[in-house]
C-alpha positions as CSV (number, residue, x, y, z in Angstrom):
1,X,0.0,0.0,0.0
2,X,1.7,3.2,-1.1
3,X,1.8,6.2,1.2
4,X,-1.4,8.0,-0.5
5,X,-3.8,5.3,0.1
6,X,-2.2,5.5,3.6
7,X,-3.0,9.3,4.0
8,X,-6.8,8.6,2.4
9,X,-7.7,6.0,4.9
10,X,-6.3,7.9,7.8
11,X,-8.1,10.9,6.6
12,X,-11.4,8.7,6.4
13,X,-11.1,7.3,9.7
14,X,-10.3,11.1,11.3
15,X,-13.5,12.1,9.5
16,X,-15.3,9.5,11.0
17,X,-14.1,10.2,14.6
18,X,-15.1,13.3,14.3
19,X,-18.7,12.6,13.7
20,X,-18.9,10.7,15.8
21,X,-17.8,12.3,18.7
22,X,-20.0,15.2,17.5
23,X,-23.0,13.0,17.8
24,X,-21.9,11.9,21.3
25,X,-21.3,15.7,22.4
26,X,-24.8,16.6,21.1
27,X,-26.6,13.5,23.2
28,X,-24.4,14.9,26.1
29,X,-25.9,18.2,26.1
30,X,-29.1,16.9,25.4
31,X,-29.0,14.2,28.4
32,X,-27.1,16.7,31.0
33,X,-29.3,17.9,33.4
34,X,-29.3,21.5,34.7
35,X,-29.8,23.3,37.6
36,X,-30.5,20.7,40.7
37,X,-33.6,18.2,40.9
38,X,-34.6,20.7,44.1
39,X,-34.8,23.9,41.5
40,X,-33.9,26.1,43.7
41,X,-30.6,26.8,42.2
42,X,-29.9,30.0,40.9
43,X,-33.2,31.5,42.1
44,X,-33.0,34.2,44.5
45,X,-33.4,33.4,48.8
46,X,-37.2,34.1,48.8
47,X,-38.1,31.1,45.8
48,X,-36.8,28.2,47.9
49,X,-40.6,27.5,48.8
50,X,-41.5,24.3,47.3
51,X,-45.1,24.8,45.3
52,X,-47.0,22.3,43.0
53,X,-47.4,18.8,43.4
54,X,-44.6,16.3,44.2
55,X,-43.9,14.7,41.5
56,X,-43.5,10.8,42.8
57,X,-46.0,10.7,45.5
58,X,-48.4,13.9,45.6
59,X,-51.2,12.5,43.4
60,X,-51.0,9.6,45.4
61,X,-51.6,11.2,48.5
62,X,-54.0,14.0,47.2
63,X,-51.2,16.5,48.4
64,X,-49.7,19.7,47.0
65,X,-46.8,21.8,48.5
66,X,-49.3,24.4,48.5
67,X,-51.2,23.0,51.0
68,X,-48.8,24.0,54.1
69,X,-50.0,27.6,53.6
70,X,-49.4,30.2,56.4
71,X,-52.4,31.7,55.1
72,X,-55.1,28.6,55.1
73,X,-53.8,27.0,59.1
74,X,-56.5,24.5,58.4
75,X,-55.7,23.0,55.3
76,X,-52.2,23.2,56.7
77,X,-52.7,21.2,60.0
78,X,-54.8,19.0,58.1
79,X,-51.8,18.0,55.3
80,X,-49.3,17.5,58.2
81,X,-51.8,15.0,60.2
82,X,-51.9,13.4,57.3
83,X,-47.9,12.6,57.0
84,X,-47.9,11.9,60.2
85,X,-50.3,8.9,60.0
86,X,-47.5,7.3,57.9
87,X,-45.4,7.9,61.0
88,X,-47.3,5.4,63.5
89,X,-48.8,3.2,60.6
90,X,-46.1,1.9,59.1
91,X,-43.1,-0.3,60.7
92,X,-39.9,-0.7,58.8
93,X,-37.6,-3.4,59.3
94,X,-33.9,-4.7,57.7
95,X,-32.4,-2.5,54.7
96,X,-35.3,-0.2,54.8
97,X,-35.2,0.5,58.6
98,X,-31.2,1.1,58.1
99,X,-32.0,3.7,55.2
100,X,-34.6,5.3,57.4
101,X,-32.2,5.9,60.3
102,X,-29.7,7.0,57.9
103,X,-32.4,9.9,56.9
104,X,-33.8,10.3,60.0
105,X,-30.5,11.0,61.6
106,X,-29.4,14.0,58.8
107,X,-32.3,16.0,59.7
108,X,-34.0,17.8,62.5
109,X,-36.7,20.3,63.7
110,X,-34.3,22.5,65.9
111,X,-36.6,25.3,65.8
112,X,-39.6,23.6,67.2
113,X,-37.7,21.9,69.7
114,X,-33.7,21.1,70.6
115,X,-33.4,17.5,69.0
116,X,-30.1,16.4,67.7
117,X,-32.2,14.9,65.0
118,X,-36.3,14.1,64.0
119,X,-35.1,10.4,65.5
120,X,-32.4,8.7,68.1
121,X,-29.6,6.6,66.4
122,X,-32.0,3.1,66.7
123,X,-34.7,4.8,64.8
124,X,-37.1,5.8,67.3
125,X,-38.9,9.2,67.6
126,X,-36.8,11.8,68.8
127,X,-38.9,14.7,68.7
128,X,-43.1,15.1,69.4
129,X,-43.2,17.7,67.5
130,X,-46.0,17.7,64.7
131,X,-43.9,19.0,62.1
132,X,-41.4,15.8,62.7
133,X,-44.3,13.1,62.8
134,X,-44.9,14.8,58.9
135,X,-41.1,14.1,57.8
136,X,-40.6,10.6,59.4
137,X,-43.8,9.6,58.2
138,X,-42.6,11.1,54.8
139,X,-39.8,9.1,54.8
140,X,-41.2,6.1,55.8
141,X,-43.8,6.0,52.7
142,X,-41.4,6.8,50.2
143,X,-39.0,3.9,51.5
144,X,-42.1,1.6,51.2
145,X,-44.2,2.7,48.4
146,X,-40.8,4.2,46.3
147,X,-37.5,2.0,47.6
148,X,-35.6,2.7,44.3
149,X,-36.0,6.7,45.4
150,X,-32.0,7.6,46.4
151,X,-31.5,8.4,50.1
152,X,-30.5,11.9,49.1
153,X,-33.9,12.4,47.2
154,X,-35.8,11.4,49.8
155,X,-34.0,13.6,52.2
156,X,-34.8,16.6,49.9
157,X,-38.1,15.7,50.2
158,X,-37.8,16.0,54.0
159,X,-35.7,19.2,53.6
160,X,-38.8,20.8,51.1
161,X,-41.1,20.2,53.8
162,X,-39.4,21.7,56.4
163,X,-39.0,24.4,54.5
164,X,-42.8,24.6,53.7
165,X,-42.9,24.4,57.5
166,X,-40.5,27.2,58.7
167,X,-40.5,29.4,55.3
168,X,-39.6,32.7,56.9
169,X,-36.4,30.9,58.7
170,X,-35.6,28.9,55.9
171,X,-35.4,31.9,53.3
172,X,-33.5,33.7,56.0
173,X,-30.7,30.4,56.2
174,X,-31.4,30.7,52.4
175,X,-29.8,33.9,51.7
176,X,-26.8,33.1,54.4
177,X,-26.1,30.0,52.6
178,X,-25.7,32.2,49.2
179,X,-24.0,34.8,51.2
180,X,-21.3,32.4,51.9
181,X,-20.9,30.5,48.6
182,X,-22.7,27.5,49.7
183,X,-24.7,25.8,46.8
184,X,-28.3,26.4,47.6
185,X,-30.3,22.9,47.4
186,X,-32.6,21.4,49.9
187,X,-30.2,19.3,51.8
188,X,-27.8,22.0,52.4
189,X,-30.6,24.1,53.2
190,X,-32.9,21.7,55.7
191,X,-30.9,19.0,56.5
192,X,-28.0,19.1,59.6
193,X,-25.4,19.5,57.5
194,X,-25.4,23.3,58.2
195,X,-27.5,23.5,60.9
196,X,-27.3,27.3,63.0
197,X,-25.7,28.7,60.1
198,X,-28.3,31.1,60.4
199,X,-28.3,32.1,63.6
200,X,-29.0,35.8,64.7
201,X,-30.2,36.1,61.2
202,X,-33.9,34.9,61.6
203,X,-36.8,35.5,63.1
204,X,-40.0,34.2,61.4
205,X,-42.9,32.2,62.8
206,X,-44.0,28.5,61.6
207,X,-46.3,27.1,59.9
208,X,-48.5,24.0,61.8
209,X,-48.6,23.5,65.6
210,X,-45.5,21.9,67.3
């Protein structure tokens, strides 16, 4: 083979590289996802209130972020007893009972009471507050109706509601999060990860009884 049919080939196979990484390029940008599944990113410290329907489990439980209104105390009392129920009906046991403690443990409801965490390291309740029977039992339907949810995801889900919970606070621990650079997302937001961050910067009500 002499040295031009040498070049050609090469120059065919180059060409075809190129496509083809082209192609792949395009299905990255197409497949990359952007922003953070909470979508609160980039939005300013008084959007981080969840609204709308959750998208895994709210039309399953008739239940909109919405609901937990400061405006409409009814409808909001009556959203959070109906968490809680999930709290004291359902028992978890092996993987899913390690997974719940796991969650459990990375969250809390300091400003309703002074709880390490919404549970004790074996699980059980560590707080009587209202607002906590909402998140475990939260947790503990999505780890039985939705087990292939991420720990993570779930956790945001606890973080939203405490943020539909505490809004005035949680906007407040919002813009000190952003203040300091920290990536704004509902676990960095909610969970213990940065918990009294805020402090001496807040000093809003709550929404639903403690």
């Amino acid at each position: 083979m002499n040295k031009e049919k040498i070049i050609f080939y090469l120059l065919i196979v180059l060409v075809i590289i190129t496509v083809f990484n082209q192609f792949q390029l395009i299905n990255l940008s197409k497949n990359t996802i952007t922003g953070l599944t909470t979508g609160i990113q980039g939005v300013s410290a008084l959007d981080v209130i969840p609204k709308g329907v959750p998208d895994i489990y709210g039309k399953e439980l008739g239940i909109s972020y919405d609901d937990v209104n400061v405006n409409d105390p009814r409808k909001a009392d009556l959203t959070i007893k109906k968490l809680a129920l999930f709290d004291t009906s359902i028992n978890l046991e092996s993987e899913k009972l390690n997974r719940y403690i796991k969650i459990t443990n990375s969250i809390s409801c300091e400003y309703c009471c002074g709880a390490d965490a919404i549970t004790f390291p074996d699980g059980q309740a560590a707080c009587g507050c209202a607002h906590s029977y909402a998140m475990r039992g939260v947790a503990k339907y999505l780890l039985t109706e939705h087990p292939e949810m991420k720990d993570e995801a779930i956790l945001e889900e606890l973080g939203k509601w405490k943020t539909l919970f505490f809004p005035d606070t949680m906007k407040a621990k919002a813009q000190v999060l952003k203040d300091k650079d920290i990536e704004l997302n509902y676990i960095n937001l909610a969970s213990n990860l940065f918990r009294g961050i805020e402090q001496g910067n807040t000093n809003g009500g709550m929404v639903g009884g403690c």
